[in-house]
C-alpha positions, 0 to 999 in steps of 0.5 A, a space after each residue: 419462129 416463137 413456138 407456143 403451147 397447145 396439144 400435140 397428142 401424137 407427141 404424148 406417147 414418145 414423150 412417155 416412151 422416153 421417160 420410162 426409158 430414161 428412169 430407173 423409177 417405174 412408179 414415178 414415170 407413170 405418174 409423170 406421163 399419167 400427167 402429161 397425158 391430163 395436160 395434153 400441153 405440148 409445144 407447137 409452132 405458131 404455123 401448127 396453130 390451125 391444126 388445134 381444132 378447139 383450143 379448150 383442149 390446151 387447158 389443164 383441168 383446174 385442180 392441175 392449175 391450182 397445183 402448179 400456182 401454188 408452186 409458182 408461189 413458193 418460188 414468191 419468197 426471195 428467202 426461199 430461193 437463197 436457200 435453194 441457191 445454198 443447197 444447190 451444190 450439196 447438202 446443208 446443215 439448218 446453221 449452215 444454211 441460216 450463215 450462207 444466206 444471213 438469216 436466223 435458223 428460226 427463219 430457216 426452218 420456217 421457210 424449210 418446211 415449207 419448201 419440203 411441203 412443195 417437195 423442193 427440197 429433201 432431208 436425210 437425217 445424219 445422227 442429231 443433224 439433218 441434212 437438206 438438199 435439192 428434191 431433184 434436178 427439176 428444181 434447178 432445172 426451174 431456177 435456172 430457167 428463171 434466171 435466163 428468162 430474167 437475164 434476157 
């Protein structure tokens, strides 16, 4: 059964429910579920459809669209991927990053910024150098998503 995505505000409340009891971040939990409850997207099966009595409900409002495109559009750069692959089992140096993936610590850098501006990825300083490594398992979580979706 292919399942779809529509509102399921019943689901809401659980999802919440379980959020804030599998973190240790009260602030970053409400947020999400703050979120989850402006989207009203959930999952339903196709033979649910009828129950959605008006599908505009389904829509995130459009500051939330262009959030998540401009997301999307940071994963638009093969550069910015290789990077996210490097640093998936740990933290990396900038020249460290610059050698696994063959390019100059300029273009490193650049492509950095940029995924920190995303909130991709996270740096800590260690002395002179800074280490940089996955924002957290959401960003795996979405390059591995991708790579099952185009190796179906």
């Amino acid at each position: 059964m292919r399942k779809t995505r529509f509102p399921f505000k019943n689901a809401v409340p659980e999802k919440c429910a379980i959020i804030h009891k599998k973190t240790n971040e009260p602030e970053a939990a409400s947020k999400l579920c703050a979120c989850l409850e402006r989207s009203k997207i959930m999952t339903l099966s196709e033979s649910d459809r009828e129950t959605v009595e008006n599908y505009d409900e389904c829509m995130p409002d459009e500051e939330m669209l262009y959030d998540l495109a401009d997301l999307f559009k940071v994963f638009s750069d093969t550069t910015r991927i290789k990077i996210l692959y490097a640093i998936m089992p740990g933290e990396l140096r900038v020249a460290d990053i610059a050698e696994a993936i063959g390019a100059t610590q300029s273009a490193v850098s650049h492509q950095l910024r940029i995924l920190k501006a995303a909130r991709l990825v996270r740096f800590q300083r260690d002395g002179k150098n800074v280490l940089y490594s996955l924002a957290d398992d959401h960003v795996y979580t979405v390059l591995a998503q991708g790579m099952n979706h185009i190796c179906e």
